[in-house]
N, CA, C and O atoms as a GROMACS GRO file, in nm:
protein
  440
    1UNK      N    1  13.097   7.680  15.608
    1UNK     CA    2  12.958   7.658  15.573
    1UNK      C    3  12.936   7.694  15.426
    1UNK      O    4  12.980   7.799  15.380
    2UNK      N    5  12.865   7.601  15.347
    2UNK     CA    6  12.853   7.626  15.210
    2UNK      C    7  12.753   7.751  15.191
    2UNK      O    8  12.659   7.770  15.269
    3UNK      N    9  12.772   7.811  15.110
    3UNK     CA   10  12.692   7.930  15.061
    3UNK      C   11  12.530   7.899  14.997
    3UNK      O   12  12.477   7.840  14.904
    4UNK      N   13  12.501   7.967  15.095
    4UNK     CA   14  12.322   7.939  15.045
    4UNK      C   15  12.258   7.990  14.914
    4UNK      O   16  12.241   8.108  14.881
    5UNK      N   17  12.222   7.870  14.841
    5UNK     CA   18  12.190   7.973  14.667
    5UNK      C   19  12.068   7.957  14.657
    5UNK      O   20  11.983   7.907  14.731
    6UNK      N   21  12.066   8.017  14.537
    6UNK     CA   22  11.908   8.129  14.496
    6UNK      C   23  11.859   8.034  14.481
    6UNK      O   24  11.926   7.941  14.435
    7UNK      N   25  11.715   8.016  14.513
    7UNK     CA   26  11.606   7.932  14.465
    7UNK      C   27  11.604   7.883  14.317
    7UNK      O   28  11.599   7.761  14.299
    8UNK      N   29  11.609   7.975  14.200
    8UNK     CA   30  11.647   7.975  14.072
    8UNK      C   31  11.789   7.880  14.048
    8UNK      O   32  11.790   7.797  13.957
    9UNK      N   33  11.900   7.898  14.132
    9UNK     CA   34  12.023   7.827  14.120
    9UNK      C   35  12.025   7.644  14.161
    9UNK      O   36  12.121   7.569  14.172
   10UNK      N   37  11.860   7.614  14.178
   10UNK     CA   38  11.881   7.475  14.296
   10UNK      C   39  11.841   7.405  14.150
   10UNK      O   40  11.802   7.460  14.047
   11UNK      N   41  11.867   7.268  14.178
   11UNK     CA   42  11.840   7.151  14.093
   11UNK      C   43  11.615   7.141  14.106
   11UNK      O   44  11.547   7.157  14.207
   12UNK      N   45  11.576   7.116  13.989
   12UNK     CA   46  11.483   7.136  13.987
   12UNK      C   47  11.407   6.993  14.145
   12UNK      O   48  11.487   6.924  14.209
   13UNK      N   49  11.296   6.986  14.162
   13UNK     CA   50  11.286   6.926  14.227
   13UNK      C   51  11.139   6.812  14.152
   13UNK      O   52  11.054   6.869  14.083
   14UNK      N   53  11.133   6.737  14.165
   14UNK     CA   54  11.091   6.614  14.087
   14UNK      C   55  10.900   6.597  14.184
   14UNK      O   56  10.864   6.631  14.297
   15UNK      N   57  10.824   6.532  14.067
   15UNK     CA   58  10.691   6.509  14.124
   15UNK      C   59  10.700   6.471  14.255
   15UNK      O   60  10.667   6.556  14.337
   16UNK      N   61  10.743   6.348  14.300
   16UNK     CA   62  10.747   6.295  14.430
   16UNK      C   63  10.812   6.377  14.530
   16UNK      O   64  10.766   6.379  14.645
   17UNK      N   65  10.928   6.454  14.493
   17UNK     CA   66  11.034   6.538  14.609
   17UNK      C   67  10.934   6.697  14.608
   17UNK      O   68  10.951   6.787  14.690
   18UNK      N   69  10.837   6.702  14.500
   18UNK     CA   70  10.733   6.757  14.512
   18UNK      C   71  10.599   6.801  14.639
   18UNK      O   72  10.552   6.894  14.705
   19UNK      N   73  10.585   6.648  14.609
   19UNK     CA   74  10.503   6.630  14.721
   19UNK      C   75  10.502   6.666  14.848
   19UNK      O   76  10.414   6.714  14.920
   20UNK      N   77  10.602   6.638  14.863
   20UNK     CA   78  10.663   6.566  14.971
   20UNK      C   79  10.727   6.734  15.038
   20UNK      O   80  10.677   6.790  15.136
   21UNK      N   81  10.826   6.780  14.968
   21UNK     CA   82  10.827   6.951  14.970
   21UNK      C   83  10.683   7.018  15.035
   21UNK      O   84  10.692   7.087  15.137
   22UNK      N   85  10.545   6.992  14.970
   22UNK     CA   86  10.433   7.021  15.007
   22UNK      C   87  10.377   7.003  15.113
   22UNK      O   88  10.287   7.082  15.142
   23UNK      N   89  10.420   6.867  15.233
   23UNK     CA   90  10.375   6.851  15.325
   23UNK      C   91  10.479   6.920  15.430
   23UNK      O   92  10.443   6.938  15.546
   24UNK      N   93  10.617   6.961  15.385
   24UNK     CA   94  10.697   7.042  15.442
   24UNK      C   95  10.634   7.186  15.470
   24UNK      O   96  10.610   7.200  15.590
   25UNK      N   97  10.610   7.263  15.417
   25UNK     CA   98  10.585   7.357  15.388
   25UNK      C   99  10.453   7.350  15.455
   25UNK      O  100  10.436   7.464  15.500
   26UNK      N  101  10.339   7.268  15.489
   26UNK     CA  102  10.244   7.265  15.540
   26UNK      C  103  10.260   7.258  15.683
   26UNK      O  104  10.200   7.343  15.749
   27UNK      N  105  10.337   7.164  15.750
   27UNK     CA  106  10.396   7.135  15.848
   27UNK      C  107  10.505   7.249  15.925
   27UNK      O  108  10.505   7.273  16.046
   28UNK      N  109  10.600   7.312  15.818
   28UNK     CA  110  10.720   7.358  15.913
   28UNK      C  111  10.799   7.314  15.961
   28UNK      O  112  10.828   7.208  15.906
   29UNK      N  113  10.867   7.339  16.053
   29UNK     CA  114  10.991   7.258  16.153
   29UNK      C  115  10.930   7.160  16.176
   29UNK      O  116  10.822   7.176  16.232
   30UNK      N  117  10.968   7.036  16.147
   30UNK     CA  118  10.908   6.904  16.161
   30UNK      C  119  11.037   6.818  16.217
   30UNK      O  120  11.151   6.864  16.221
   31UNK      N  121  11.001   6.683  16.259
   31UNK     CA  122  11.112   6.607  16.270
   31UNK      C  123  11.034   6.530  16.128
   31UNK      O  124  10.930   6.559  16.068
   32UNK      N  125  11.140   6.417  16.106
   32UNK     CA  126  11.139   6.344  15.986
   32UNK      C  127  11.003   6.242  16.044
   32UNK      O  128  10.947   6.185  15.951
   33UNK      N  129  10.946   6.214  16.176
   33UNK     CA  130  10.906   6.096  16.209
   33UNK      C  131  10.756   6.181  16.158
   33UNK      O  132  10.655   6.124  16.120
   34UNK      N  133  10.772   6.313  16.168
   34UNK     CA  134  10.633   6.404  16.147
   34UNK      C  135  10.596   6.404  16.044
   34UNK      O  136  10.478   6.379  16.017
   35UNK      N  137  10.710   6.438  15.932
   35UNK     CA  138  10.716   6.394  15.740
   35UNK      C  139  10.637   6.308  15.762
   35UNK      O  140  10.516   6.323  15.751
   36UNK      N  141  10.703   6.188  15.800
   36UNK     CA  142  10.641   6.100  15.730
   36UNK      C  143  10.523   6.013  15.782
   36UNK      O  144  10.465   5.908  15.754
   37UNK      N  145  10.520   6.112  15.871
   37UNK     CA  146  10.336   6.078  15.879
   37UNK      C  147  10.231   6.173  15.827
   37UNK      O  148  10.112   6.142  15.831
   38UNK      N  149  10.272   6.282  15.780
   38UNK     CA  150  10.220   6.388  15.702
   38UNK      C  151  10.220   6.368  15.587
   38UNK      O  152  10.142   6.441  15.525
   39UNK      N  153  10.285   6.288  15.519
   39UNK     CA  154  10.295   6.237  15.427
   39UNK      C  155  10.196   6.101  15.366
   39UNK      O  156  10.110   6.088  15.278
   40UNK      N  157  10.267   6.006  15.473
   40UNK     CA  158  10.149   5.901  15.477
   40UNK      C  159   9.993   5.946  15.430
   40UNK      O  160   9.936   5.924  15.323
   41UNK      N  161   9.944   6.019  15.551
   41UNK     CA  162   9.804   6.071  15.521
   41UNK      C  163   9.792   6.090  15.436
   41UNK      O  164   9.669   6.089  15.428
   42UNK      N  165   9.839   6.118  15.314
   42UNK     CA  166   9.817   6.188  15.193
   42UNK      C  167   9.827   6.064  15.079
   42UNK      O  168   9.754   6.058  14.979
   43UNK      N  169   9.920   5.978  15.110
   43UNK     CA  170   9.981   5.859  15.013
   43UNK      C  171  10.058   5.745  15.052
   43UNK      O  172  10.172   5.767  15.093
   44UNK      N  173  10.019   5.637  15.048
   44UNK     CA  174  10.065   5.546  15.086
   44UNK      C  175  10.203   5.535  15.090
   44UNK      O  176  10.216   5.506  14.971
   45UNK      N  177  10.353   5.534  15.145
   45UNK     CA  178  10.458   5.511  15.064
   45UNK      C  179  10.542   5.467  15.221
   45UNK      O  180  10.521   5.510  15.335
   46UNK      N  181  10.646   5.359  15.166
   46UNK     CA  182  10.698   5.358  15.293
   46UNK      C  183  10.805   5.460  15.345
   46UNK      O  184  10.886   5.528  15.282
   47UNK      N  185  10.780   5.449  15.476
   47UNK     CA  186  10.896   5.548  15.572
   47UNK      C  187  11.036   5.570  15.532
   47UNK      O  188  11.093   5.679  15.520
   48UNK      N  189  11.080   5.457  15.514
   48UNK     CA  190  11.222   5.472  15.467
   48UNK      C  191  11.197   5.578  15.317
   48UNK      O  192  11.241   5.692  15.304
   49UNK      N  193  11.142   5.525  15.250
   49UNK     CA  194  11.098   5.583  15.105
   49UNK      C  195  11.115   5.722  15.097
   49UNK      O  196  11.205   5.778  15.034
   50UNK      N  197  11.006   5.791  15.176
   50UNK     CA  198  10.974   5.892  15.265
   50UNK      C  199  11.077   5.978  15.311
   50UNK      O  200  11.064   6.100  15.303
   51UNK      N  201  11.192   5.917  15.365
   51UNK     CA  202  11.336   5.972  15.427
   51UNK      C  203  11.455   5.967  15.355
   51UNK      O  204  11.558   6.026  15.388
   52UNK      N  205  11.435   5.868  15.216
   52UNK     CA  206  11.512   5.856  15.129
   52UNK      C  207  11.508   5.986  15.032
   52UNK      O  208  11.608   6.047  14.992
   53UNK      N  209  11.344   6.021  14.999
   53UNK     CA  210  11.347   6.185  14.930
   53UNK      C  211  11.398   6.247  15.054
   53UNK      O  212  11.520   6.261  15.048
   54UNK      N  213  11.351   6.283  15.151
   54UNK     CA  214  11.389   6.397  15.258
   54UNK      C  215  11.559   6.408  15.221
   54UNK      O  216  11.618   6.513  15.198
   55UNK      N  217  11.596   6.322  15.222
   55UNK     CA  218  11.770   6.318  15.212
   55UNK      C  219  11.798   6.388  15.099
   55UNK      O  220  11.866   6.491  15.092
   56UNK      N  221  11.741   6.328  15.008
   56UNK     CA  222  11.740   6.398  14.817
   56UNK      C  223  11.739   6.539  14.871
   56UNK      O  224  11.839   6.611  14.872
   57UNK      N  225  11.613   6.576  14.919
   57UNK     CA  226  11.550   6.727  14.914
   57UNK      C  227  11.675   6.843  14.986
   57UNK      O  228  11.718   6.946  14.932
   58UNK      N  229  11.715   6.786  15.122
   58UNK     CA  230  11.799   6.866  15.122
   58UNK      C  231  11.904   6.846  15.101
   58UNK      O  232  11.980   6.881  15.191
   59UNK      N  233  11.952   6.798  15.009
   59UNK     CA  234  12.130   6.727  14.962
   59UNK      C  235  12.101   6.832  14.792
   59UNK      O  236  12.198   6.864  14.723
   60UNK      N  237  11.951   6.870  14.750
   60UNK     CA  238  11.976   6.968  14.705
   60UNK      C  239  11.959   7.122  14.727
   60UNK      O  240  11.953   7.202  14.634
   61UNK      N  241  11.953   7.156  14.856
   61UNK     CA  242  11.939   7.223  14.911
   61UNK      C  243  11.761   7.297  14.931
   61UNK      O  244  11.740   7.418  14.916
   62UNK      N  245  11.665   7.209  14.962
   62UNK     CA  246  11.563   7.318  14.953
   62UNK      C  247  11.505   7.304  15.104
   62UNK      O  248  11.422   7.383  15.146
   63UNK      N  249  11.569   7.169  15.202
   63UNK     CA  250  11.546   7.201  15.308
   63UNK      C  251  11.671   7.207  15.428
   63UNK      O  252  11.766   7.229  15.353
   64UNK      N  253  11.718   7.202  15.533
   64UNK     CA  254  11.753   7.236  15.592
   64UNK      C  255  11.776   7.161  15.751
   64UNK      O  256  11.682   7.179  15.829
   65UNK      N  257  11.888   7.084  15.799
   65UNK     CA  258  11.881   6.999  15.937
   65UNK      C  259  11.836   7.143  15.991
   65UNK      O  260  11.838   7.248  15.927
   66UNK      N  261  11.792   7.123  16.127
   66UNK     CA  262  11.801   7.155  16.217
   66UNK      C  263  11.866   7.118  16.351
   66UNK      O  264  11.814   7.013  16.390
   67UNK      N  265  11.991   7.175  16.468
   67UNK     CA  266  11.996   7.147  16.534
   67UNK      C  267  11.895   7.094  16.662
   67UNK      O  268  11.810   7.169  16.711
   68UNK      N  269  11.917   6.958  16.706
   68UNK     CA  270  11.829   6.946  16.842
   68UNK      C  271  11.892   6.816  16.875
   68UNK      O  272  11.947   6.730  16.806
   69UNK      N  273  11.852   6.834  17.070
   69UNK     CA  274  11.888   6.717  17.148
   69UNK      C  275  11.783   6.624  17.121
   69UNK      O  276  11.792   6.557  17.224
   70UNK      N  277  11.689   6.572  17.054
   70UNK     CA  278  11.589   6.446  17.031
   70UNK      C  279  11.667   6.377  16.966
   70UNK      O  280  11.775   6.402  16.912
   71UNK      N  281  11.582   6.251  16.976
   71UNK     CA  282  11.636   6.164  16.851
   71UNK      C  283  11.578   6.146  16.715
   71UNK      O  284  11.458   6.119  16.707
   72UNK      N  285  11.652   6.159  16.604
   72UNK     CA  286  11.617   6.164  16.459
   72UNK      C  287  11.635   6.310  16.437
   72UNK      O  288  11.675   6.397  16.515
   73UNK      N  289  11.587   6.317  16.284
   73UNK     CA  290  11.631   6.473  16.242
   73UNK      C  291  11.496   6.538  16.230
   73UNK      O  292  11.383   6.498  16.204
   74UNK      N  293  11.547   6.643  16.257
   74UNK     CA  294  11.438   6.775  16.250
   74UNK      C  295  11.450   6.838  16.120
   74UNK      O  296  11.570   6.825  16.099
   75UNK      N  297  11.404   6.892  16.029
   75UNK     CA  298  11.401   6.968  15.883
   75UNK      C  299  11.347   7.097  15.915
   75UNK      O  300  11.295   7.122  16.024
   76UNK      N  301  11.358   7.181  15.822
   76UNK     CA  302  11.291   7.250  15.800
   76UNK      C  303  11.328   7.329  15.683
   76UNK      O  304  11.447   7.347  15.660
   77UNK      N  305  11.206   7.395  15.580
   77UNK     CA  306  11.243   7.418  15.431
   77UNK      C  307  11.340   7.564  15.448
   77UNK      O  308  11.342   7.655  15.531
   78UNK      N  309  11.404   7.538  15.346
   78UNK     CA  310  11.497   7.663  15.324
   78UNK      C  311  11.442   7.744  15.215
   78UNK      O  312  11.446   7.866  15.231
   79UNK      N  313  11.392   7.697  15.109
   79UNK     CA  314  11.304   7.762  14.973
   79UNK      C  315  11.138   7.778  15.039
   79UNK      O  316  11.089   7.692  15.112
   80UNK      N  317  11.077   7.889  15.004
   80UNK     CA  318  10.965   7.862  15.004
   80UNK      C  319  10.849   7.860  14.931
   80UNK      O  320  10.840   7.959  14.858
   81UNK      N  321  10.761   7.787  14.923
   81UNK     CA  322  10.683   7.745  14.858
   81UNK      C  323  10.631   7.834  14.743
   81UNK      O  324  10.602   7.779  14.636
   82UNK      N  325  10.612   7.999  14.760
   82UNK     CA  326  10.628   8.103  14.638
   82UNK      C  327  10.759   8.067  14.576
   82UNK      O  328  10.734   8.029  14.461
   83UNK      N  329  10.864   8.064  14.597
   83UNK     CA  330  10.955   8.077  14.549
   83UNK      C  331  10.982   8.002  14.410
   83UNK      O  332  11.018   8.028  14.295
   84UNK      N  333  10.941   7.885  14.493
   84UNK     CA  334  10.953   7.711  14.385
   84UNK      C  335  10.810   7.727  14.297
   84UNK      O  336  10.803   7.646  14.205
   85UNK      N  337  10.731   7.790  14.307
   85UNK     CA  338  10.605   7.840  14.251
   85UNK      C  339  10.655   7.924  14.124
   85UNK      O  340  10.635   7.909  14.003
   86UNK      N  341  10.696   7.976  14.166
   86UNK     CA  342  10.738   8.111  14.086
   86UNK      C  343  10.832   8.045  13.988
   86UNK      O  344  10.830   8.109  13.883
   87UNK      N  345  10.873   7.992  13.985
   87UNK     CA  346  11.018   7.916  13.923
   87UNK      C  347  10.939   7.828  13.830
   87UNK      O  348  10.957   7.839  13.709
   88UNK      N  349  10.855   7.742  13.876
   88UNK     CA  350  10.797   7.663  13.794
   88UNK      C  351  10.709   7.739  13.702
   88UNK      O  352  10.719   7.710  13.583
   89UNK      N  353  10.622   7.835  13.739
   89UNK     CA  354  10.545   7.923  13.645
   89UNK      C  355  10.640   8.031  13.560
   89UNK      O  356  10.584   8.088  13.467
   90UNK      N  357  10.747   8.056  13.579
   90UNK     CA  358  10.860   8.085  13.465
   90UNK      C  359  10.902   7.994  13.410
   90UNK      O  360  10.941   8.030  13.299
   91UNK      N  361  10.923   7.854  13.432
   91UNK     CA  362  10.940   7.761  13.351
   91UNK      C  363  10.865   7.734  13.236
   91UNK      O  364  10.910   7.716  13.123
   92UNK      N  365  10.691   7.732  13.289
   92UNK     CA  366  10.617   7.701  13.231
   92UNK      C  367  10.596   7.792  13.113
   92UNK      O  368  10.595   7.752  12.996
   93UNK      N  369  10.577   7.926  13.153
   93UNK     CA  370  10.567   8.022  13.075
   93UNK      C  371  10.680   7.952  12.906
   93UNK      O  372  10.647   7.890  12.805
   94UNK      N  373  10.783   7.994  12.947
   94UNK     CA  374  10.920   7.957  12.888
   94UNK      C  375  10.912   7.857  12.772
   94UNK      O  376  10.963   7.857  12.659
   95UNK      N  377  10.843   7.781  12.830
   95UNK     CA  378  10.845   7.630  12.722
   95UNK      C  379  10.717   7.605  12.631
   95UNK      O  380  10.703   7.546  12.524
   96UNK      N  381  10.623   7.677  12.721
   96UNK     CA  382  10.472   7.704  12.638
   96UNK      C  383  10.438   7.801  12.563
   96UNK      O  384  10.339   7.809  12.491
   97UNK      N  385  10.516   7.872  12.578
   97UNK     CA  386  10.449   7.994  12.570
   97UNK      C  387  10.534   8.107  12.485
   97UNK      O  388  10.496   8.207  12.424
   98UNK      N  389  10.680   8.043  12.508
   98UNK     CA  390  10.800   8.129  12.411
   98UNK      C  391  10.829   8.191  12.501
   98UNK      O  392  10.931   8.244  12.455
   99UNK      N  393  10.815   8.244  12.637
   99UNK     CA  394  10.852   8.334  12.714
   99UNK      C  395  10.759   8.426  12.754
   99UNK      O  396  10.781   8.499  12.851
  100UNK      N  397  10.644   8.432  12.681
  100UNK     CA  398  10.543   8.566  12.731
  100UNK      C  399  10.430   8.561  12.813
  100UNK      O  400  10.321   8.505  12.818
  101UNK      N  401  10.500   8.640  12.876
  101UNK     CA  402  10.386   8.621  13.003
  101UNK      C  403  10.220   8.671  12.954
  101UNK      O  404  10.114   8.636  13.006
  102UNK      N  405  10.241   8.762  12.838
  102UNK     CA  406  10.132   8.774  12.768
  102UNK      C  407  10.007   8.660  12.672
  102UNK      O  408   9.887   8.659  12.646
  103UNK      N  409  10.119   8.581  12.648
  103UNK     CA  410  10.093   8.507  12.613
  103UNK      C  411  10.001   8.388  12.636
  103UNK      O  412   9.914   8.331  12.571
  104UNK      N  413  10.060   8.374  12.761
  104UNK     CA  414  10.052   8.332  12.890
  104UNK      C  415   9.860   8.345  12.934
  104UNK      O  416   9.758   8.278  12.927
  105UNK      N  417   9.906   8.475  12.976
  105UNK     CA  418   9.772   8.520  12.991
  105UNK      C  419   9.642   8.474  12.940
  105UNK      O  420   9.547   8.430  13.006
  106UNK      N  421   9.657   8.496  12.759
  106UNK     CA  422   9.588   8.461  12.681
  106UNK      C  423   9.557   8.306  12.695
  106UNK      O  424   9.476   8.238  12.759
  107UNK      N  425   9.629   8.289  12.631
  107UNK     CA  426   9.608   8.138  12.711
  107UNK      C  427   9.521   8.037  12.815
  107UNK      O  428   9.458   7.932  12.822
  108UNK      N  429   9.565   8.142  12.881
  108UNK     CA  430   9.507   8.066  13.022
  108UNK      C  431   9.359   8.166  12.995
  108UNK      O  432   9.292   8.081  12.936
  109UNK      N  433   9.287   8.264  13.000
  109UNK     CA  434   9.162   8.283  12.908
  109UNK      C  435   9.122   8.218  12.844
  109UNK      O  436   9.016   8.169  12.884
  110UNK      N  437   9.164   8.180  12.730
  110UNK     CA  438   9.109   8.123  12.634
  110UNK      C  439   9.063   7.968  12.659
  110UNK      O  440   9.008   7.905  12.569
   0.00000   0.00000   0.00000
């Protein structure tokens, strides 16, 4: 079994694999048929489309098969939603800001 890495160690994850992450995380243990109707509601896009990120998402590790006797796959996130939060608001910091969270601060005040 491959070794599970740090949230910080994953490939960033993109607007759409974004989203889409978001209705995970809203949902939980889902099957894929649940995605992507949780999804739908939110944005038009087709199913396959829909299962084509799901594949992306966890091929970079942020979600997770689940074993089960149904048919189709079950997911569920392995990162969670602070996590990828947190990552992006150190990013942000980083590139805006020079690194300071003080900075930061100000900023977002002002």
């Amino acid at each position: 079994m491959a070794k599970k890495k740090k949230p910080e160690d994953l490939k960033e994850l993109s607007d759409l694999e974004l989203a889409v992450m978001d209705v995970v995380w809203e949902l939980g243990e889902s099957t894929s048929a649940e995605l992507v109707e949780g999804f739908q509601a939110r944005r038009p896009l087709a199913a396959t489309t829909v299962r084509t990120v799901l594949a992306s998402i966890e091929k970079k590790g942020y979600l997770e098969r689940v074993p089960t006797v149904e048919r189709g796959l079950r997911y569920r996130p392995r990162v969670g939603r602070e996590a990828v939060a947190g990552r992006s608001l150190r990013k942000l910091v980083s590139s805006l800001f020079g690194g300071s969270p003080r900075e930061a601060r100000l900023g977002a005040v002002s």
